[in-house]
N, C-alpha and C positions, 0 to 999 in steps of 0.2 A: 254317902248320901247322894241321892238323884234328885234334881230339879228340874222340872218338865215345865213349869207354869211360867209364862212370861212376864205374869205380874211378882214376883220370885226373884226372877232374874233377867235382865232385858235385853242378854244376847239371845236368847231362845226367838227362834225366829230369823235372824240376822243369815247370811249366805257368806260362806269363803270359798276358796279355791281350793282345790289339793286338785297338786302337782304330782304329786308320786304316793304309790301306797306302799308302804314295807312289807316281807314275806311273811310277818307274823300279824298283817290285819292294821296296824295302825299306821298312822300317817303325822306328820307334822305340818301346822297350818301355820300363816302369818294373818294372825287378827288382834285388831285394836293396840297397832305395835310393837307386840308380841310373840313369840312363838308357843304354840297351842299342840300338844299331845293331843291326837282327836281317833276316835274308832266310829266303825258305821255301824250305825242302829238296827238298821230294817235288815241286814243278811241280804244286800243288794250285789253286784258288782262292784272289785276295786277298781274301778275305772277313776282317770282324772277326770276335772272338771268343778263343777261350781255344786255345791252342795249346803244343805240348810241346819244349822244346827236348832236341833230338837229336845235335848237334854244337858245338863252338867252333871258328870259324874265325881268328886271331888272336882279339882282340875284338868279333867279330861271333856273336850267337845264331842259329844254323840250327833254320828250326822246322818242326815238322810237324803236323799242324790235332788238337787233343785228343781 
């Protein structure tokens, strides 16, 4: 299930960090306490930095670069 609407869910919207991206595309975030399995949405660069999440995918943060 993907949730994209903020009113949904009201991390959508919000920015984290990623520190490092793994060689197979995903990344591990610390949000809300937590540690967050996260992939990039837009097919952008793995670059770190600060990044916006745009979707839930189950438990997974879909991000797209801030």
């Amino acid at each position: 299930d993907r949730v994209t609407q903020r009113d949904l869910n009201l991390d959508i919207g919000e920015q984290v960090q990623v520190k490092h991206w793994n060689s197979d595309g995903s990344a591990q975030v610390h949000f809300r306490g937590s540690t967050w399995q996260a992939r990039l949405d837009d097919g952008g660069p793995h670059t770190p930095g600060a990044y916006t999440i745009v979707a839930l995918e189950g438990n997974r943060l879909m991000l797209k670069r801030a």
